[in-house]
KOLFI-505034 format. One record per residue (C-alpha): residue in one letter; x, y, z. Coordinates in steps of 0.5 Angstrom, whole numbers, plus 500, padded with zeros to 3 digits. Each point is the difference from the previous one (the first is absolute). Example, Ala and Ser with C-alpha at 12.3 -4.5 7.8 and 13.67 -1.06 7.14 Angstrom:
residues 2
A525491516;S502507498;
END
This chain:
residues 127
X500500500;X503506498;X500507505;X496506499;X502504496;X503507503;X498507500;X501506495;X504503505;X504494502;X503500492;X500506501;X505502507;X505494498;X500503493;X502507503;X505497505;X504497495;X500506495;X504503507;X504495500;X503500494;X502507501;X504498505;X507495499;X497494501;X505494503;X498495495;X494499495;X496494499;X500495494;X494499497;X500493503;X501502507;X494505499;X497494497;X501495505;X499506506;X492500497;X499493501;X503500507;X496505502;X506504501;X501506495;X500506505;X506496505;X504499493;X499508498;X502502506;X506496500;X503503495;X497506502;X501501507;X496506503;X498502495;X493498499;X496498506;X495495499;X497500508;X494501498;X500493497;X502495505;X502492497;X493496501;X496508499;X494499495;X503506495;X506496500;X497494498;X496504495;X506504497;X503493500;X495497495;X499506496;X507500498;X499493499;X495500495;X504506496;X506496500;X496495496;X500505494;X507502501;X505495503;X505497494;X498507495;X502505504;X504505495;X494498494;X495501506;X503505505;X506503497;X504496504;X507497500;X503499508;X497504506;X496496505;X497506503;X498504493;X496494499;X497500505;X497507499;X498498493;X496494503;X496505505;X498504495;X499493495;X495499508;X497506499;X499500493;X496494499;X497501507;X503495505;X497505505;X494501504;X497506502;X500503507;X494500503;X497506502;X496503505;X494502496;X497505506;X508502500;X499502491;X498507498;X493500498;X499500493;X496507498;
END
């Protein structure tokens, strides 16, 4: 049984915390076998911040969380269309945490997300 998928802004968050960390000197970069196996394992997010080390903070999603899971799976599902194909795909030929980027968008353009749910007494009334 696969996990749920995550939120938008779960995409979203890991997404901005890697374009940050790439402008920082990373210690080392992923392969895209790494990044591959991280997915399947459920440990992407320990892996980027490995080699990226205080420059993202992934706290928000602690190992075994819901989101977590749904990240997991989302990128699981993008990798689906990409894994082998990366620089016909992505444009891609070696950085691990590149693609990872490419499959978040790939997430969210094909819509491995789910929608926040929302208070409706909160929401702005419709005029």
């Amino acid at each position: 049984m696969s996990a749920p998928l995550p939120q938008l802004s779960t995409l979203t968050f890991v997404g901005f915390q890697l374009t940050a960390a790439v402008e920082i000197e990373l210690q080392g970069n992923l392969t895209f076998f790494e990044v591959y196996r991280a997915i399947e394992q459920g440990t992407l997010l320990d892996e980027v911040a490995r080699v990226a080390p205080g420059a993202c903070d992934f706290s928000i999603y602690p190992p075994g969380g819901e989101q977590r899971a749904g990240l997991h799976e989302a990128l699981r599902r993008a990798a689906g269309g990409i894994e082998g194909r990366e620089r016909r795909k992505v444009g891609l030929i070696s950085s691990g945490v590149h693609l990872v980027l490419a499959l978040i968008l790939e997430a969210i353009q094909q819509c491995y997300w789910i929608a926040p749910r929302v208070n409706l007494q909160d929401a702005p009334a419709v005029q």
